[in-house]
TORBA-125354 format. One record per residue (C-alpha): residue number from 1; chain; x, y, z. Coordinates in nm, 3 decimals, always signed. Layout:
<nodes>
NODE bator doke       u       v       w
NODE   NUM    A       X       Y       Z
...
</nodes>
This chain:
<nodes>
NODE bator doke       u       v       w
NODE     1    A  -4.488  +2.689  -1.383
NODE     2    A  -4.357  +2.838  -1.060
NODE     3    A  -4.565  +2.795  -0.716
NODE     4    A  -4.643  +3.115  -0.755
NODE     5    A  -4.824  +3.114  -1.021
NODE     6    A  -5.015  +2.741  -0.958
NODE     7    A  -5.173  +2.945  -0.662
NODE     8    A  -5.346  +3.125  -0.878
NODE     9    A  -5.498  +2.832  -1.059
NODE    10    A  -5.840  +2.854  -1.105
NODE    11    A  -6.159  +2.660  -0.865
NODE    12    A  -6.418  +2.803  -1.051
NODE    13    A  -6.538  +2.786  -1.397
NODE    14    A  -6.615  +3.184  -1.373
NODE    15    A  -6.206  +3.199  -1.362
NODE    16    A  -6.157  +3.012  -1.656
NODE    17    A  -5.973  +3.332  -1.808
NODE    18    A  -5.684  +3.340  -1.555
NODE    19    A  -5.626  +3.003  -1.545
NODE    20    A  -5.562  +2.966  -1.925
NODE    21    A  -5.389  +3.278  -1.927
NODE    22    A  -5.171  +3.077  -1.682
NODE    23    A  -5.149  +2.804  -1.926
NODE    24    A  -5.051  +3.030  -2.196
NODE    25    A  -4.740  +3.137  -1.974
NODE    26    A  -4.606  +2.743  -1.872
NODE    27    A  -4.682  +2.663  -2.246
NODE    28    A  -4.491  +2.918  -2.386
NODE    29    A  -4.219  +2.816  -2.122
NODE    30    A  -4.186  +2.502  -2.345
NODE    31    A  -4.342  +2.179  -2.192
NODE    32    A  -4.666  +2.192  -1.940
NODE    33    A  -4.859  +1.897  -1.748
NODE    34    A  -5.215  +1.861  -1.725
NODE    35    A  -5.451  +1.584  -1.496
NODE    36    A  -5.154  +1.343  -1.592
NODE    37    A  -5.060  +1.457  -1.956
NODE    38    A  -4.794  +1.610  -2.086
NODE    39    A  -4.741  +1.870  -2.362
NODE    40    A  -4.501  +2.059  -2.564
NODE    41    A  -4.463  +2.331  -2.783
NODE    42    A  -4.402  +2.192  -3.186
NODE    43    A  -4.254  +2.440  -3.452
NODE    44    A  -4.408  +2.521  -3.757
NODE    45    A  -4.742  +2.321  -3.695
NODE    46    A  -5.068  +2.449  -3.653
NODE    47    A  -5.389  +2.277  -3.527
NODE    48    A  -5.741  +2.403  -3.408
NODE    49    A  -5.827  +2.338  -3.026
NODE    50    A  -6.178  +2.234  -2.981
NODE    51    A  -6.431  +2.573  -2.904
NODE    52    A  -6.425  +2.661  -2.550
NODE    53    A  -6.822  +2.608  -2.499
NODE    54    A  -7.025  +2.862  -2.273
NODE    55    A  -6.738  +3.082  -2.285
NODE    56    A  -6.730  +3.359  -2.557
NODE    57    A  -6.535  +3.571  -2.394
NODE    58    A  -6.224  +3.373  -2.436
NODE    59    A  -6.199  +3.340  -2.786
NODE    60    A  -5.884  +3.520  -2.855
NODE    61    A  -5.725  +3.348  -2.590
NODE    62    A  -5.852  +3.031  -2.771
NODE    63    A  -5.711  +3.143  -3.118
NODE    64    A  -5.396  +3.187  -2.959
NODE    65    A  -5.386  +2.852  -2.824
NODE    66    A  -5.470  +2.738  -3.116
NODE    67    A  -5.164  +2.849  -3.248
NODE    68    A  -4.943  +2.663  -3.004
NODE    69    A  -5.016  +2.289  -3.095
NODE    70    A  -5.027  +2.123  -2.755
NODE    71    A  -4.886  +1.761  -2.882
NODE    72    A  -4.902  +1.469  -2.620
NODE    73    A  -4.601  +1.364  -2.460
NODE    74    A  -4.747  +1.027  -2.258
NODE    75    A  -4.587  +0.798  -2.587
NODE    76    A  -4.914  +0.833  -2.818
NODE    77    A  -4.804  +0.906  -3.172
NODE    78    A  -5.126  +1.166  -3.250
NODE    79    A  -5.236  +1.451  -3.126
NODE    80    A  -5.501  +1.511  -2.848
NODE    81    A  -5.701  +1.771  -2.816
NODE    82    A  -5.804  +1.881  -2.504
NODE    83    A  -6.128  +2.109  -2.391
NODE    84    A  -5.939  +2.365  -2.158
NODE    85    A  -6.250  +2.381  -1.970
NODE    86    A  -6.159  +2.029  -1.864
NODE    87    A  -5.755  +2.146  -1.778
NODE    88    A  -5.928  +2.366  -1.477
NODE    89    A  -6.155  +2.139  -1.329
NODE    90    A  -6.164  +2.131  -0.879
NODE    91    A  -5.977  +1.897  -0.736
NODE    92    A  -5.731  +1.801  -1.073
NODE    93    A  -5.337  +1.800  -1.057
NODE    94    A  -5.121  +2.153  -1.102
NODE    95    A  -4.951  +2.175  -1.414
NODE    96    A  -4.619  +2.035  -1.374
NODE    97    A  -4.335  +2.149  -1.617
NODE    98    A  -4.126  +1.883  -1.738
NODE    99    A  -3.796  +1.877  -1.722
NODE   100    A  -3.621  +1.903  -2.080
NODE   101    A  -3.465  +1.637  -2.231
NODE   102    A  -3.081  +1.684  -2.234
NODE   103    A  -2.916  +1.656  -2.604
NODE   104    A  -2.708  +1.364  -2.710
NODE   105    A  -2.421  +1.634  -2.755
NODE   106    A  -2.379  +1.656  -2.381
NODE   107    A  -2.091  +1.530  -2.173
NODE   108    A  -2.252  +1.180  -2.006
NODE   109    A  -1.947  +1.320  -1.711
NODE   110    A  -2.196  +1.595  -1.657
NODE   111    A  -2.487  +1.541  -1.436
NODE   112    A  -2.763  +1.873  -1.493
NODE   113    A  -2.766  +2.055  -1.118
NODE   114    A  -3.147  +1.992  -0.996
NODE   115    A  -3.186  +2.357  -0.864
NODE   116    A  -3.036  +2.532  -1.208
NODE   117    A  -2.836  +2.475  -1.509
NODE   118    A  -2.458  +2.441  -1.359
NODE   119    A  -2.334  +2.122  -1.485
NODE   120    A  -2.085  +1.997  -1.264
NODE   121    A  -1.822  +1.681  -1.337
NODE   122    A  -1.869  +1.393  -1.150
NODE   123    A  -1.587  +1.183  -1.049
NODE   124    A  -1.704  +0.830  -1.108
NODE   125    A  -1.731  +0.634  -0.836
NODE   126    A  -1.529  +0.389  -0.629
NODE   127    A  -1.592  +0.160  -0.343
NODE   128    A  -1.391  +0.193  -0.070
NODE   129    A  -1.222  -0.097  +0.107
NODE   130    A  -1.144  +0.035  +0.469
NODE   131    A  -0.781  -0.225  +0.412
NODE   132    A  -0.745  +0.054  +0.099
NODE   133    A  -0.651  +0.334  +0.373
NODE   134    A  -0.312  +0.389  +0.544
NODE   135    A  -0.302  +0.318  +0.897
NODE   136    A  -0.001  +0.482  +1.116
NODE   137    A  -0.048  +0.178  +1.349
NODE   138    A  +0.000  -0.069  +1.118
NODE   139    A  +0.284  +0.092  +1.018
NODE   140    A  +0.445  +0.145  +1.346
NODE   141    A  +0.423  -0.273  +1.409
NODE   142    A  +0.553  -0.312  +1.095
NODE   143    A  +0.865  -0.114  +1.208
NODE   144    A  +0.861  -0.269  +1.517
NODE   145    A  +0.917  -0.580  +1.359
NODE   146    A  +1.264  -0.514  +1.234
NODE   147    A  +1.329  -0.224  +1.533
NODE   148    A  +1.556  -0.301  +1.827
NODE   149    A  +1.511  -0.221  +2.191
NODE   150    A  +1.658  +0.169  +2.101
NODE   151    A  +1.361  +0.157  +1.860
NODE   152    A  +1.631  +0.192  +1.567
NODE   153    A  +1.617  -0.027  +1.251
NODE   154    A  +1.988  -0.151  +1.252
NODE   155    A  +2.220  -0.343  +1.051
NODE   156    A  +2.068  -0.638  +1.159
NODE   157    A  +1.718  -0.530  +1.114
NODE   158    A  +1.792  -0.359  +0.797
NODE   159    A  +1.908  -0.704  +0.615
NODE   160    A  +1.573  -0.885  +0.739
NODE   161    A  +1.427  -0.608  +0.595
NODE   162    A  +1.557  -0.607  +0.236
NODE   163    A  +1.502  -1.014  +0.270
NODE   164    A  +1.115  -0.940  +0.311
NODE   165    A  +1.058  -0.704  +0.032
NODE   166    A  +1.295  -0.872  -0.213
NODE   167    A  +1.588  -0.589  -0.260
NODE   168    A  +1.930  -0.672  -0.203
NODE   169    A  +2.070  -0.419  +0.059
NODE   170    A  +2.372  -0.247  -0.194
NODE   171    A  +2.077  -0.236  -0.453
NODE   172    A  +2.038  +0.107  -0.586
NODE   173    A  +1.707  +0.112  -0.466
NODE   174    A  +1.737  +0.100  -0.113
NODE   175    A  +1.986  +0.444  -0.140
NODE   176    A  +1.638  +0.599  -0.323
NODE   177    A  +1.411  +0.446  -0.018
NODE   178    A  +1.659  +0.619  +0.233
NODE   179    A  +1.642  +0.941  +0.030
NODE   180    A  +1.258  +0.906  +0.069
NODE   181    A  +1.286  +0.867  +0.460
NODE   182    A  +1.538  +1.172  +0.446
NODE   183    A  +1.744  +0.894  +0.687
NODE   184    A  +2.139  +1.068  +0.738
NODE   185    A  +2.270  +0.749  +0.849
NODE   186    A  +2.387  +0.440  +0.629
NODE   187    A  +2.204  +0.133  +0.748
NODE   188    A  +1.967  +0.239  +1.041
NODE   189    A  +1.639  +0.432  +0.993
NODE   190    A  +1.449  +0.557  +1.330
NODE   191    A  +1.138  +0.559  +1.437
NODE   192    A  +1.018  +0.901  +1.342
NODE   193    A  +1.213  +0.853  +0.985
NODE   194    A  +1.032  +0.530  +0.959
NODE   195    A  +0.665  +0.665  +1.017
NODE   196    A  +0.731  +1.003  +0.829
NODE   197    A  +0.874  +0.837  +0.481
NODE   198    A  +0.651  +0.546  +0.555
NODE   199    A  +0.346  +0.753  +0.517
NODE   200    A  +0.469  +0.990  +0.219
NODE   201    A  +0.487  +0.656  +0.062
NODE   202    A  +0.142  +0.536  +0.170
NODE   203    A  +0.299  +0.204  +0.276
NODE   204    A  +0.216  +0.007  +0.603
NODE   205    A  +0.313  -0.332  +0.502
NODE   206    A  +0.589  -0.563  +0.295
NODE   207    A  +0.342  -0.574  -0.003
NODE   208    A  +0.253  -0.190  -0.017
NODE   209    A  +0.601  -0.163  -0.037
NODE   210    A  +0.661  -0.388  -0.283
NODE   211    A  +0.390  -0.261  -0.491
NODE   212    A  +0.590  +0.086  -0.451
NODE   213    A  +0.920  -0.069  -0.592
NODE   214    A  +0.917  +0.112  -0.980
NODE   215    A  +0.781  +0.420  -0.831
NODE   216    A  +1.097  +0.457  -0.622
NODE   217    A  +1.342  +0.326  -0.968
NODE   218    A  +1.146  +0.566  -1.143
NODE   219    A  +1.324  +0.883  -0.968
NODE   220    A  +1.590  +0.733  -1.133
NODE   221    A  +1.491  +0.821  -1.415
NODE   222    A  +1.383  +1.214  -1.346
NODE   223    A  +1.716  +1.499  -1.413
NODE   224    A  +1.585  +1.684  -1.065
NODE   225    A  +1.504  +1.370  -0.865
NODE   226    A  +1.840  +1.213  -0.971
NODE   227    A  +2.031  +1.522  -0.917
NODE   228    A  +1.918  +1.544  -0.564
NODE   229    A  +1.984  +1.152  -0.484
NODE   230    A  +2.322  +1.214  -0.599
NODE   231    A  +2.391  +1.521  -0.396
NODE   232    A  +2.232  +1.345  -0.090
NODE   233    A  +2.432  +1.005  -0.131
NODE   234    A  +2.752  +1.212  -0.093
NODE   235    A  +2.666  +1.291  +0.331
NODE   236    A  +2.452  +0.975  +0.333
NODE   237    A  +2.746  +0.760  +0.298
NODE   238    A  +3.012  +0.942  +0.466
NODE   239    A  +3.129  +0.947  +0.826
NODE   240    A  +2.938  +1.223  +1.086
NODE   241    A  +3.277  +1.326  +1.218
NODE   242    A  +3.442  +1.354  +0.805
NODE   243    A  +3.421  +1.663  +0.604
NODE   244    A  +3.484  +1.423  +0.315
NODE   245    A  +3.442  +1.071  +0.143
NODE   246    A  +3.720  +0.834  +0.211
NODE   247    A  +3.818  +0.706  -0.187
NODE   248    A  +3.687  +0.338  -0.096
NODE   249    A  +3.334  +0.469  -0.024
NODE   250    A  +3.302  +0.760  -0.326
NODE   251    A  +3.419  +0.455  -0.550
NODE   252    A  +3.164  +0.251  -0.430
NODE   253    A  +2.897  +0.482  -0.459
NODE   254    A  +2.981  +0.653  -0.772
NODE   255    A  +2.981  +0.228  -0.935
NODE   256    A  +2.636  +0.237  -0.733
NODE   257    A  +2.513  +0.536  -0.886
NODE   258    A  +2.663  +0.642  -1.235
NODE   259    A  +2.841  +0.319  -1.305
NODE   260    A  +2.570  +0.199  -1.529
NODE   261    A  +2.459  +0.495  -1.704
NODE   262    A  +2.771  +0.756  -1.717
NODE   263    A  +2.978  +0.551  -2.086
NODE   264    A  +3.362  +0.709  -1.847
NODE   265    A  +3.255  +0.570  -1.525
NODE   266    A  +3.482  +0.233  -1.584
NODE   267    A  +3.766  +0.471  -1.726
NODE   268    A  +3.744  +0.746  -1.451
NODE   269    A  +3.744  +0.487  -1.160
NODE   270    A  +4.080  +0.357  -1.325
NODE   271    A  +4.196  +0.725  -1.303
NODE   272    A  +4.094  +0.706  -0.928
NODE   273    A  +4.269  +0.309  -0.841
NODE   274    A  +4.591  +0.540  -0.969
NODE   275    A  +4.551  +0.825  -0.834
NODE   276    A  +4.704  +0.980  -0.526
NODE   277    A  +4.355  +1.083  -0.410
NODE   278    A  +4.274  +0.959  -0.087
NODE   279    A  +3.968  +1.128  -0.005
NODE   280    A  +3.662  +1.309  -0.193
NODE   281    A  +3.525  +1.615  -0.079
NODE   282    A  +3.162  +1.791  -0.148
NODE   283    A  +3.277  +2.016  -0.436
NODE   284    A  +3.446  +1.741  -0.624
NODE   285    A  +3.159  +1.530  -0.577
NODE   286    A  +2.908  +1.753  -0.765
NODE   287    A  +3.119  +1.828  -1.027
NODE   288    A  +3.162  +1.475  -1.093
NODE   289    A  +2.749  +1.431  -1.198
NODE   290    A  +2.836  +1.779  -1.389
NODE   291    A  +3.114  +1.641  -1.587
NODE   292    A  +2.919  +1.272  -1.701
NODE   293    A  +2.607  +1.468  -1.780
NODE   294    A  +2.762  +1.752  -1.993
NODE   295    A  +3.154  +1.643  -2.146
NODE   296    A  +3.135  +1.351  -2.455
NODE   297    A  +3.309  +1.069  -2.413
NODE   298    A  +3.591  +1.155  -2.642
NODE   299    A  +3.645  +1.475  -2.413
NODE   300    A  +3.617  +1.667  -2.704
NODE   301    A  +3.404  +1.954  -2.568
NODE   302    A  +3.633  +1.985  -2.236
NODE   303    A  +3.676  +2.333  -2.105
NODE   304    A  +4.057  +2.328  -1.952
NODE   305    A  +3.959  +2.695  -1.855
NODE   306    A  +3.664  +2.618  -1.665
NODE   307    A  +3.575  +2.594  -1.295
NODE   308    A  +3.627  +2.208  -1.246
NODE   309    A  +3.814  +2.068  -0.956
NODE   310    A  +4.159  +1.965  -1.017
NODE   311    A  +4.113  +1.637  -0.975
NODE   312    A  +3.895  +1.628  -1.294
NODE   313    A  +4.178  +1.852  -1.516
NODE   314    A  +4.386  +1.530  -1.425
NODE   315    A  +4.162  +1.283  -1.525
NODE   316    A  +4.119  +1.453  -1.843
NODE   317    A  +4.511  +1.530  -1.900
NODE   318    A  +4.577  +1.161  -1.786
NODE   319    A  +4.252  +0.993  -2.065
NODE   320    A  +4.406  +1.209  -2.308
NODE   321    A  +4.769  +1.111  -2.285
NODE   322    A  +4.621  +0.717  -2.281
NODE   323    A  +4.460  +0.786  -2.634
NODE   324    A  +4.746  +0.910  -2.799
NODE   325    A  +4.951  +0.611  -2.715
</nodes>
């Protein structure tokens, strides 16, 4: 029953009429509370209210009640009847209507809005431990820790480092870590690369770190994260003032990177050991991921007439002449 209408309740036993008229409306609604009870609608039963004595002129609205079966709701098994004289009396409680009972069909993720009937999901909760958040302090001592007077993390620094979170430095996964700090020097990270891949990560200390260690040898394992590792080893591990990768360093860094997973990479660094190559520029780099990702191992689907690099037309012109001896 809305405020409105409880206004309108009856004092008086002269205004008996409106007041169960009222009643008629919040028990048609479905459920209705009266001095303390509760009642509800029930299909396809009938029962007889008691007769509303001293008042006549209310018998159809008596008849109609009757046709409603007030049942009580308060955990008694049998019905009550009630006098509605007695519902109206001065000074009793306004009808309340109670709320319905929601079906065991329903989400139990749903919680029923108290002010309508949007459901909305909650999230279940979680206590938060204030060491749970990242702190940009923390992290900048951590740094600091390892950081030189230039407030670089240097050669020096960088092998303390690895020591304290367990990764060898020419393991594969410190090349992903630098990738994640976007650092363009081998072996130094600043300050501002530090704090900025620090806090993508969400890591302030060793064992945040640590605890980060299969997330970062998981890119690994993703085509697009891979791809772009690869392509960002190649100026990563050259020198500032070279267009290109001296052979030593692309040899080293191809074993690093597609020496466990590319079947040719033993073959095609044999090729290179023999080969008058002394350098390897951008272009020939990228083609080189190309060429162990898409060409078998027996060569087989090799396009001479393609747009590779010379230098990989050689290596397959000097495989093939191997396997026919």
């Amino acid at each position: 029953m809305v405020p409105s209408e409880m206004s309108l309740l009856p004092r008086k036993e002269g205004d008996c009429i409106a007041g169960v008229r009222i009643l008629l409306r919040s028990a048609l609604a479905g459920t209705l509370r009266v001095n303390g009870v509760e009642f509800a609608r029930k299909e396809n039963k009938v029962s007889e209210l008691e007769k509303l004595s001293g008042l006549a002129d209310i018998q159809d609205v008596s008849q109609t009640l009757d046709k409603l079966n007030l049942i009580d709701l308060n955990g008694h098994r049998g019905q009550k009847y009630i006098d509605p004289i007695q519902l109206f009396k001065p000074g009793s409680d306004m009808p309340v209507k109670k709320k319905r009972k929601s079906s065991g069909s329903e989400d139990p993720g749903l919680r029923r809005c108290k002010i309508s009937s949007f459901c909305r999901t909650q999230a279940p909760g979680r206590l938060m431990n204030p060491e749970d958040h990242f702190s940009s302090k923390k992290c900048l001592s951590w740094f600091y820790e390892y950081a030189g007077p230039d407030e670089v993390l240097g050669p020096e620094g960088m092998e303390k480092f690895c020591e304290d979170i367990g990764v060898e430095p020419e393991n594969i996964i410190m090349l992903v870590l630098a990738w994640k700090l976007e650092a363009p020097n081998m072996g130094f990270f600043t300050k501002e690369e530090w704090l900025k891949g620090m806090t993508s990560l969400q890591c302030d200390c060793t064992e945040r770190l640590q605890g980060k260690l299969d997330y970062l040898r998981s890119q690994l394992n993703d085509a697009a994260a891979f791809k772009n590792i690869y392509r960002y080893a190649f100026d990563f591990a050259r020198d500032k003032d070279q267009r290109s990768l001296d052979m030593d360093t692309a040899k080293s860094m191809l074993a690093l990177i597609l020496g466990r997973t590319w079947p040719l990479f033993p073959v095609f660094h044999q090729f290179l050991e023999q080969s008058k190559y002394k350098v390897m520029n951008k272009d020939q780099w990228y083609n080189v991921l190309e060429f162990s990702r898409t060409v078998h191992v027996d060569l087989s689907n090799y396009d001479e007439d393609g747009a590779w690099p010379v230098l990989l037309d050689e290596f397959v012109e000097w495989q093939k002449a191997r396997l026919s001896l």
